[in-house]
N, C-alpha and C positions, 0 to 999 in steps of 0.2 A: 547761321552758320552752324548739321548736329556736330556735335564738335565732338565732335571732331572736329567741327569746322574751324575750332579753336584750334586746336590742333596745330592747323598750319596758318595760320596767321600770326605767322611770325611778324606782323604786323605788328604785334603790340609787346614786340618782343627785345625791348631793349635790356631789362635787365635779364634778360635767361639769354637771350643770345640775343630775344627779341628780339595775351598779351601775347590769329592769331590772325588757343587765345590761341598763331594769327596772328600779324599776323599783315627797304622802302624805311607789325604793327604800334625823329622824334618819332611818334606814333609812327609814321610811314618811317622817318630816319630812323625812329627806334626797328621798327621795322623790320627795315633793309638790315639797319646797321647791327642789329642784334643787340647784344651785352656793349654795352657802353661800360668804359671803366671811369667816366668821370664820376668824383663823389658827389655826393649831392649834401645840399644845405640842407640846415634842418628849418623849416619856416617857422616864422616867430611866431611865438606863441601869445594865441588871443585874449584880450580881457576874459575874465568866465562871465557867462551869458548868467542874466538873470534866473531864478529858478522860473520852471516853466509852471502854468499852472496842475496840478495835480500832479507834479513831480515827487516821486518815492525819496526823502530825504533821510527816512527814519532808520539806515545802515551808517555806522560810523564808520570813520577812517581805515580803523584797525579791522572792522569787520566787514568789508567792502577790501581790503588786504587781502583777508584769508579767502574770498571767494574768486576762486581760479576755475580754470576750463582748460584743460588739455587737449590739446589737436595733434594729430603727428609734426606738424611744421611748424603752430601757431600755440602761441600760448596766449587766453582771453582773462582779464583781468576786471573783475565787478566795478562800477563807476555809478556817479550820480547821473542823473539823465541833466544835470547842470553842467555837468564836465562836458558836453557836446559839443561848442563850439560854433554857433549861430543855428543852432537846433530850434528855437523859435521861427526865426524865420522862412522855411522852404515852403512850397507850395506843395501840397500833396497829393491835388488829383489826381496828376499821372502816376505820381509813386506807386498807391492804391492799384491803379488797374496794374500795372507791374504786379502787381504782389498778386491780384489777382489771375493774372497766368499762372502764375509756379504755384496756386493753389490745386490748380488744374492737375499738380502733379507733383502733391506734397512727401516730404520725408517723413519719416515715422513720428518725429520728434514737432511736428508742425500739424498733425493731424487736428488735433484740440484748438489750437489757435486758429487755423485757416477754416473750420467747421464755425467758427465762433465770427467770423470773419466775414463769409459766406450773409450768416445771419442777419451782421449790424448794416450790410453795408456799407458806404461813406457820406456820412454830412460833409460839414467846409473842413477848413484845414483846421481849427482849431478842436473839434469833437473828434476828429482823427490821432491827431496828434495824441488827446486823453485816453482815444482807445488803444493808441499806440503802447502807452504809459502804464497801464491798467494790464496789458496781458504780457508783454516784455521787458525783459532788463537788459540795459545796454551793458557792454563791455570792450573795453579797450585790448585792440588786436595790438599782440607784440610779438617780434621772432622771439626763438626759443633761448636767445644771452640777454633779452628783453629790452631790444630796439623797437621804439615807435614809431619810427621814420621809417619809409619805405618807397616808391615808385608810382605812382600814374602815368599810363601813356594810353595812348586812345586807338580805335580804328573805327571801321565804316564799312558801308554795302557799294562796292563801287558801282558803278551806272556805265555801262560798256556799250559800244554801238557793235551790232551782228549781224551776219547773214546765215540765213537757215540754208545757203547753197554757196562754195565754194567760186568765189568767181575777183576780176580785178577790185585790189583793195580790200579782197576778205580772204585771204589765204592762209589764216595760223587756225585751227583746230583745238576744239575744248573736244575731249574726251570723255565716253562713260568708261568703266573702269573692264579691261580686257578680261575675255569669259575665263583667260588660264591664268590671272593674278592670285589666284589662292593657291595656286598649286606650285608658286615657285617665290620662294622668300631668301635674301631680297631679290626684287624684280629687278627689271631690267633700270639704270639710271638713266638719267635724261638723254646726256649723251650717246648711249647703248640706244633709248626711244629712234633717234633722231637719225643713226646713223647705219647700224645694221641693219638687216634685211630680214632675218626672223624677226629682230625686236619690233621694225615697223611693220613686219604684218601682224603682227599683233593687235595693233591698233585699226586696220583697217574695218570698214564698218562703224566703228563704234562712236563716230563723229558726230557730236551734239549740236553743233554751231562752230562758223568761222567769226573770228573778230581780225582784227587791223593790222596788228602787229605781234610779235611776240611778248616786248612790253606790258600789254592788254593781258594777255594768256597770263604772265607771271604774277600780274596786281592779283589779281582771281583768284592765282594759287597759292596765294601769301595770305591774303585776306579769309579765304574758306569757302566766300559763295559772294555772288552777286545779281546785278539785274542784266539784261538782257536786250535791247531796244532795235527792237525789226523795224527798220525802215515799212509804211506801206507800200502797197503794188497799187496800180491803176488810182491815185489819188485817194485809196486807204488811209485809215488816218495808224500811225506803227502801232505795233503790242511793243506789250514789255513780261516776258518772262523770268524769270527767277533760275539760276545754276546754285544748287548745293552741294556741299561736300561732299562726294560719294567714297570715295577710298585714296589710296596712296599709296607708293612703291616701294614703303618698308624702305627708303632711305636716308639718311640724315641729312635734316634740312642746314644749309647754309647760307647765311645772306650775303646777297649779291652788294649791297651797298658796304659790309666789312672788308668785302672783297678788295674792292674799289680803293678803302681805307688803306687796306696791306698794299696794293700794288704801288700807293701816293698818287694816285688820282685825283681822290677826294681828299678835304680835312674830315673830321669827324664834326664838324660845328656844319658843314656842308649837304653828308649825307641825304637829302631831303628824295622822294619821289620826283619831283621838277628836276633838280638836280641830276638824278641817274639818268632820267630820259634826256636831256641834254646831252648828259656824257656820251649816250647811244648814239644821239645823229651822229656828232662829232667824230667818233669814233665806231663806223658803220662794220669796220674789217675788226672790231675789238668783241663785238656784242656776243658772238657765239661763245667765245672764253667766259664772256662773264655769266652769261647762263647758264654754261659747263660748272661752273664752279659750284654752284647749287644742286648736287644730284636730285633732289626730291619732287618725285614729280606729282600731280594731284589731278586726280579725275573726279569727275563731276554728275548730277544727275540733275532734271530738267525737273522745275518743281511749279504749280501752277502759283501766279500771284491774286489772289478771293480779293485779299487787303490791302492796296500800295501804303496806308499809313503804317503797318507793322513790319517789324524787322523782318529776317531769315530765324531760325528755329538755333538755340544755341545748346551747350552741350544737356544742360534739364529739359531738353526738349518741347521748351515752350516758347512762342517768338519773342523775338528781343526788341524793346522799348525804347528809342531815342531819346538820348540822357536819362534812363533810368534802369537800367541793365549795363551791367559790369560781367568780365571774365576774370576769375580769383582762381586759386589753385586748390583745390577741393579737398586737400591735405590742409589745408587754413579752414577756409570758407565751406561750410555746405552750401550746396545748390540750393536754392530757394531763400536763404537768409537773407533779411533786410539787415544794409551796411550806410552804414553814416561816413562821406569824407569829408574828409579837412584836405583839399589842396586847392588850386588857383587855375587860372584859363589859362592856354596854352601860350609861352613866351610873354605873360603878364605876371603881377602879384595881385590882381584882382580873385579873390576870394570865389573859391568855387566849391559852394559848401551844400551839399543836398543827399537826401535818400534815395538810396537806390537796392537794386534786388541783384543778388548775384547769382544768375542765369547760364552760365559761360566759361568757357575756360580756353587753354591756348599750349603748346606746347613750350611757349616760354615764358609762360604766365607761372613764376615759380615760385615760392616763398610765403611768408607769414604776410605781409604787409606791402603786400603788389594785387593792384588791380588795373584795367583796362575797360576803358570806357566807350561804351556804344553813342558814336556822335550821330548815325546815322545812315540817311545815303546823300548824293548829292554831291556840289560843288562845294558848299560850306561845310560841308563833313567832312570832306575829305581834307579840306584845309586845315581844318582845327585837328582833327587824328594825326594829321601829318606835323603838326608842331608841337603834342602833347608829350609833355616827357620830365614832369613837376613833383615836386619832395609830395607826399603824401600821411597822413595818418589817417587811419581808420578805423571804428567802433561797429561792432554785430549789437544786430536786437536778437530777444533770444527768449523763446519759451518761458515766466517764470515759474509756470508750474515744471 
């Protein structure tokens, strides 16, 4: 999803309005629901892991204190690579190939490590883990009153059924982005799309794919991009293409599931993606209001799929890696930095502790210590994004030259 594609995957947007970020992105209910004002627990805190082997101990206390890092949003704070948190145990293949995408397209500050990177290759997890150790220092991510607790919520690459021709059962319209959107800020909002007669011809032509419902159209446009699945012709067997982010109507996004919240439809424990589309059958003469309420509308571009195991392209514009790519707020996190969490699987206390690359971002992916997690695409991605919404702490690795 370039994220932009975060952007509007307000999916993973519970704590900004929500992480989109994108971005319905708990994840979905965070999502829909945006800013959740419930508090969150702080999760308890783990025995300290063993020292790892080749772990840098030889910083004291007091001098592992004074080494700070200043970010506009985030304040990083030097730690032991002990202080991690089951940092021994993750599996790092896939981390690796994560890291190496976004070497593809390093920061300044990463040129020397990912050059060095490039070189060693990867052994198993444990010669990794020493190379790890050897060229980074970890640091504990805090906001700027110096809270360590912060958010996770998740999203996904939804899997949509389409038709490349307008016909019964494919009547709602994915959009590329109209040739006079640069020329008039803000654009026309949804309802203006939907109901005037300049506004819709605007949009004529420029029709990428029909999918099912409007429903289908707004997961896409919340999320940032997804797949595509063309039934085949004549005992063909279907494609599947890929929708990207392409622009937006310079609107302010609103979630349709807060909506829902304010009118007392929903609880806020309710908000879920299942949920909202219930409320729709149910409520068939309601659904235009409640997509009115969201002015933001998001157009799309047609992108080929080479890879189905790799993501959509996120905001560093390298694709995004199922559970090892995150959306951070780039005022915390630079693009490319490998981020250690401490939080749990979605509506469990099962310990969900792994490295990952932060690739991504969201328009309500905000703050020092919020991130959003790429589950995927799928049926099981979408379930687990959709209930992700767990206390977090999190630690960057980090150049030590």
């Amino acid at each position: 999803m370039t994220h932009m594609t975060r952007a509007f995957r307000c999916a993973r947007r519970l704590a900004a309005a929500p992480i989109l970020g994108t971005t319905l992105a708990g994840a979905l209910a965070a999502l829909l629901v945006a800013c959740s004002s419930t508090p969150l627990s702080t999760p308890p805190s783990p025995a300290p892991a063993a020292a790892p082997r080749g772990a840098d101990l030889s910083l004291g206390r007091d001098d592992l204190g004074l080494a700070t890092i200043e970010r506009p949003r985030a304040r990083w704070v030097a730690v032991r690579w002990s202080d991690l948190p089951g940092w021994d145990g993750d599996r790092l293949a896939d981390f690796w190939a994560a890291l190496m995408r976004s070497c593809e397209r390093p920061a300044p500050a990463w040129l020397d490590a990912c050059a060095k990177a490039r070189q060693v290759g990867t052994g198993g997890d444990g010669a990794t883990r020493e190379w790890l150790q050897r060229q980074l220092r970890p640091y504990r991510v805090e906001s700027l009153d110096r809270d360590p607790v912060g958010l996770a919520t998740g999203y996904f690459e939804p899997l949509v059924d389409a038709s490349r021709v307008s016909r019964p059962g494919f009547r709602v319209a994915l959009y590329a982005p109209p040739a006079d959107l640069a020329s008039r800020s803000p654009y026309w909002t949804r309802q203006q799309l939907e109901t005037l007669p300049a506004a819709q011809k605007s949009l004529q032509g420029r029709e990428i794919a029909w999918v099912r419902d409007r429903l289908d159209a707004l997961l896409l446009q919340v999320q940032g991009s997804g797949r595509l699945v063309f039934a085949g012709e004549r005992g063909s067997a279907p494609t599947t293409v890929r929708v990207g982010y392409a622009a937006h109507n310079d609107q302010p996004y609103r979630s349709v599931g807060r909506w829902l919240i304010d009118q007392g439809e929903l609880r806020s424990s309710e908000a879920s993606w299942p949920a909202i589309r219930a409320w729709a059958r149910q409520h068939p003469d309601r659904v235009d209001e409640m997509l009115r309420s969201n002015p933001r509308f998001v157009f799309f571009r047609e992108e080929p799929l080479p890879d189905p195991g790799v993501g959509p392209k996120g905001a560093q514009g390298v694709p995004l890696s199922p559970g090892r790519s995150i959306a951070v707020d780039p005022q915390s996190v630079p693009y490319g930095t490998p981020v250690w969490l401490d939080t749990t699987e979605p509506l469990a206390t099962r310990p969900l502790r792994r490295l990952v690359v932060a690739q991504d971002t969201g328009s309500a992916i905000v703050g020092a210590v919020r991130a959003d997690y790429f589950w995927g695409w799928g049926d099981d991605a979408e379930a687990a994004a959709g209930r992700m919404k767990q206390p977090l702490r999190m630690w960057v690795l980090w150049p030590a030259s």
